[in-house]
Backbone as numpy.savetxt, mean C-alpha at the origin, in Angstrom:
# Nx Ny Nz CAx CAy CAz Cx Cy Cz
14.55 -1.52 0.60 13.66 -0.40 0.38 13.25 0.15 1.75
13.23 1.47 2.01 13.11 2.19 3.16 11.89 2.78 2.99
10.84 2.43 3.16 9.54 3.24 3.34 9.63 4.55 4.10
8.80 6.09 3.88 9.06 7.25 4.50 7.55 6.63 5.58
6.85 6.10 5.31 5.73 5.85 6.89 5.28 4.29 6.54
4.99 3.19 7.46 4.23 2.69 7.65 2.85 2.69 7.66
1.69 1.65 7.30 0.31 1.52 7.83 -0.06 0.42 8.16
-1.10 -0.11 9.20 -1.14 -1.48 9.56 -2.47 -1.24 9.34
-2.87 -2.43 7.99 -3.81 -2.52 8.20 -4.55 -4.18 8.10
-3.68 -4.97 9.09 -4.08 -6.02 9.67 -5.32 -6.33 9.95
-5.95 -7.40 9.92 -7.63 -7.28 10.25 -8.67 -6.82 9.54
-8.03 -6.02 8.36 -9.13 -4.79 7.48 -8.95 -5.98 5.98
-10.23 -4.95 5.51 -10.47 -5.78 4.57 -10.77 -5.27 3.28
-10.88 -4.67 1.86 -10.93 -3.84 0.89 -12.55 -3.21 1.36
-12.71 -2.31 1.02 -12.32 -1.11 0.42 -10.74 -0.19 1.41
-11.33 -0.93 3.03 -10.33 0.03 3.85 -9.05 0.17 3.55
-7.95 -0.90 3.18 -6.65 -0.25 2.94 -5.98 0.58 1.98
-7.29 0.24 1.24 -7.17 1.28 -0.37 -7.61 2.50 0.42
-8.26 2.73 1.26 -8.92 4.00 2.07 -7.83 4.97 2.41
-7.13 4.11 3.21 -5.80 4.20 4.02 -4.50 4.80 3.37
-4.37 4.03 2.45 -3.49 3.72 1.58 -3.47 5.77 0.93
-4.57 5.84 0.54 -4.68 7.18 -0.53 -4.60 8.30 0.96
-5.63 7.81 2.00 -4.84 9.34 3.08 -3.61 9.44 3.64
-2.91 8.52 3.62 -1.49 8.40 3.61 -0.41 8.80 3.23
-0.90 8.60 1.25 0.06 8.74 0.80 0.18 10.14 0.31
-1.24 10.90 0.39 -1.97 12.24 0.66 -0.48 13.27 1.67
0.09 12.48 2.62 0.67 13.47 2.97 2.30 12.85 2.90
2.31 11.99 2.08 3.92 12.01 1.76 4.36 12.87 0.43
5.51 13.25 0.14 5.58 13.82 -0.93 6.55 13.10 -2.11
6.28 13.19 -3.41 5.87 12.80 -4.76 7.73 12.02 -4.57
6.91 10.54 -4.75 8.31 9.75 -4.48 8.90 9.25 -3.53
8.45 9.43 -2.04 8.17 8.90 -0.93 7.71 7.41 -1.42
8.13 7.01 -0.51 7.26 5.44 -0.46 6.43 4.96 0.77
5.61 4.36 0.36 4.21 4.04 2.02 4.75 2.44 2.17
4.15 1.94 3.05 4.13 0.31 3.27 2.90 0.14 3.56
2.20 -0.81 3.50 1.10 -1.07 3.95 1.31 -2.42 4.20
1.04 -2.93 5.72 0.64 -3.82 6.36 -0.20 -4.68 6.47
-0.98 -5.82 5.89 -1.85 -6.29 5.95 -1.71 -8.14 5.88
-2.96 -8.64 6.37 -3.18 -10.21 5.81 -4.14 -10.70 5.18
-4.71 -9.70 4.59 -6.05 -10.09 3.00 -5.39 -10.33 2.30
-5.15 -11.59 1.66 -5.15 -11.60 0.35 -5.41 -10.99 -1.05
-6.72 -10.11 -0.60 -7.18 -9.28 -1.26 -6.17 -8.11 -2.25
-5.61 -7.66 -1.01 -4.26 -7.05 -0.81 -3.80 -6.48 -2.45
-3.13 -7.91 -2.61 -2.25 -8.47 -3.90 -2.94 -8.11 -4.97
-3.98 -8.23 -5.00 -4.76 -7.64 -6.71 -5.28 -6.41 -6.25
-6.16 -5.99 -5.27 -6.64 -4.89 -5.29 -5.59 -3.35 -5.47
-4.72 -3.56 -4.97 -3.15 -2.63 -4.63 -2.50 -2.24 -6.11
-2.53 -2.84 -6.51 -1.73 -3.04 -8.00 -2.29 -2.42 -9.26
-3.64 -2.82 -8.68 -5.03 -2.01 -9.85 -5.62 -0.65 -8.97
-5.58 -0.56 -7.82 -5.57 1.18 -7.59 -4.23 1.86 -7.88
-3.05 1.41 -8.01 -2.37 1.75 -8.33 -2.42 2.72 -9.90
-2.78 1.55 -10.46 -3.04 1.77 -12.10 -3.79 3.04 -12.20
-4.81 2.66 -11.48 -5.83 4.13 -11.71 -5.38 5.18 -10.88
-4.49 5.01 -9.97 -4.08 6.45 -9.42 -3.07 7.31 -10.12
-2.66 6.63 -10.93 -0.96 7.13 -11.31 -0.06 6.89 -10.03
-0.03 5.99 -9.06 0.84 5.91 -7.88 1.91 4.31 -8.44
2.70 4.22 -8.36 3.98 3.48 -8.53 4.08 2.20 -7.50
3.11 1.05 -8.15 3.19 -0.33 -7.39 4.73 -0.85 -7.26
5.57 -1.01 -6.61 6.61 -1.50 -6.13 6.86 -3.24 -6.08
5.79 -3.88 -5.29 5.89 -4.96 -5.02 5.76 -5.17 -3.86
5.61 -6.38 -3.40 5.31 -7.10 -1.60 6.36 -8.17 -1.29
6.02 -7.91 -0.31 6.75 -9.32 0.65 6.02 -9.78 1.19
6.54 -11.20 2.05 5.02 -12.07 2.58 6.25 -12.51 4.42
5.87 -12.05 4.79 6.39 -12.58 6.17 5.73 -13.17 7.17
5.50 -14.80 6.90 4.42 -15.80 7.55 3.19 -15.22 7.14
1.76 -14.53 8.21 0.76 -14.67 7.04 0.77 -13.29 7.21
1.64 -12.40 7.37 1.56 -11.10 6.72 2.39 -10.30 5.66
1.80 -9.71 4.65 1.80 -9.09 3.33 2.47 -7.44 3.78
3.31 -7.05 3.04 4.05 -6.44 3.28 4.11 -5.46 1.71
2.79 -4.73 1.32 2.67 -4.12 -0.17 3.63 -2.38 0.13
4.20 -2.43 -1.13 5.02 -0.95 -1.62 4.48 -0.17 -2.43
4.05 1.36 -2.08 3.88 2.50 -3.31 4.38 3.13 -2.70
5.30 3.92 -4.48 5.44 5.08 -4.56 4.74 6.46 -4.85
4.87 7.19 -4.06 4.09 8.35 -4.41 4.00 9.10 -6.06
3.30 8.97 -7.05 3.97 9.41 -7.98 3.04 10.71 -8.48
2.11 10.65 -7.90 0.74 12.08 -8.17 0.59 12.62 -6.97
């Protein structure tokens, strides 16, 4: 999977990558995919359920040592 941008949001902690996450994906267009960077745990449930309520297209993660590696698609 080829993400159209990266975000690192290493160190941060919810509400911020959900913050991130929506001005981001704000300027990709419908079907693009974001990455988001992070090592909250949080991550994993919070991502999945803004998803839900955005109409945006949870993909899935990867875990590379202790960083989380979450996928959306742009879908609104």
């Amino acid at each position: 999977m080829k993400p159209k941008q990266s975000i690192d949001c290493v160190g941060l902690h919810c509400p911020v990558p959900l913050t991130r996450a929506q001005e981001a994906l704000q300027k990709l267009a419908v079907g693009e995919v974001l990455e988001i960077v992070a090592d909250d745990e949080e991550i994993l449930e919070d991502m999945p359920a803004w998803c839900r309520v955005t109409g945006n297209e949870y993909l899935g993660h990867r875990r590379e040592g202790g960083i989380i590696k979450v996928y959306i698609r742009r879908k609104a």
